[in-house]
C-alpha positions as CSV (number, residue, x, y, z in Angstrom):
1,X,10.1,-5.5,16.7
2,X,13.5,-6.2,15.8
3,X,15.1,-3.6,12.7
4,X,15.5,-6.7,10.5
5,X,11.4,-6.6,9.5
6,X,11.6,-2.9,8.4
7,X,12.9,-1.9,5.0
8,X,15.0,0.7,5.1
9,X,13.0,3.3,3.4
10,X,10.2,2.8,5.9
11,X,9.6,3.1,9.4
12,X,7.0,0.7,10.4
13,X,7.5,-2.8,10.2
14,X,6.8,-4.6,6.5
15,X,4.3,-6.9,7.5
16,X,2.2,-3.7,8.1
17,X,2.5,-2.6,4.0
18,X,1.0,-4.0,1.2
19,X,2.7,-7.0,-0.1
20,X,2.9,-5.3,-3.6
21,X,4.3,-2.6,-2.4
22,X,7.0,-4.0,-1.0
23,X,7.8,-6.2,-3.7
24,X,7.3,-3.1,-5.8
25,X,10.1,-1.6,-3.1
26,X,12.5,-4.3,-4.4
27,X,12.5,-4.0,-7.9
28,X,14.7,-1.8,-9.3
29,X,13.4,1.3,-11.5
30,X,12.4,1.1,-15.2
31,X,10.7,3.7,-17.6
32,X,7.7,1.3,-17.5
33,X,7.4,2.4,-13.7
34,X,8.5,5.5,-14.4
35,X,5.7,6.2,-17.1
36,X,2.9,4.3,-14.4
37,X,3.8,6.7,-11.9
38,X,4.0,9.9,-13.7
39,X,0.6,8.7,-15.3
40,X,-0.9,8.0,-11.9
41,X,0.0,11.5,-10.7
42,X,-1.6,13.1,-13.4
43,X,-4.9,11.5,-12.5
44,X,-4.9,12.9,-9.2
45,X,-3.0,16.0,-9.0
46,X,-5.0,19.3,-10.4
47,X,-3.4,22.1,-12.1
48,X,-6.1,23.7,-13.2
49,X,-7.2,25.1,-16.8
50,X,-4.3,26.2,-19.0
51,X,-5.0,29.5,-19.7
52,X,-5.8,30.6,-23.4
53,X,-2.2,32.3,-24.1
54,X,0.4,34.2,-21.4
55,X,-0.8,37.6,-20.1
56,X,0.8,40.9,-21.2
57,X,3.6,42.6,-19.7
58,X,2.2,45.7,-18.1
59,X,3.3,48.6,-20.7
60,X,6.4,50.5,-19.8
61,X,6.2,53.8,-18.0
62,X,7.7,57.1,-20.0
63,X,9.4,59.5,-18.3
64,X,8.3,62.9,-18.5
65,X,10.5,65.3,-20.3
66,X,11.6,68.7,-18.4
């Protein structure tokens, strides 16, 4: 395996990734990517329920007087 048949941003050879995905590698970025991607990760990364509105600060202790 000779260095020439890796991209750079990869460590295993490039016959070994998707074609698409390295043609993918060598386009350069565009908010239509951008937007794809960030779309994608929505899909598949869960945050959970929003909750209905932000807790309370816990009230402020008083200091006794003397």
């Amino acid at each position: 395996m000779s260095i020439d048949d890796r991209h750079p941003a990869s460590l295993i050879p490039s016959r070994l990734h998707e074609p698409a995905l390295v043609g993918l590698m060598r386009q350069k970025i565009n908010l239509d990517m951008v937007a794809y991607i960030a779309q994608q990760a929505v899909r598949v990364i869960n945050l959970g329920d929003e909750p209905e509105s932000l807790p309370t600060p816990p009230r402020t202790p008083h200091k006794a007087s003397p």
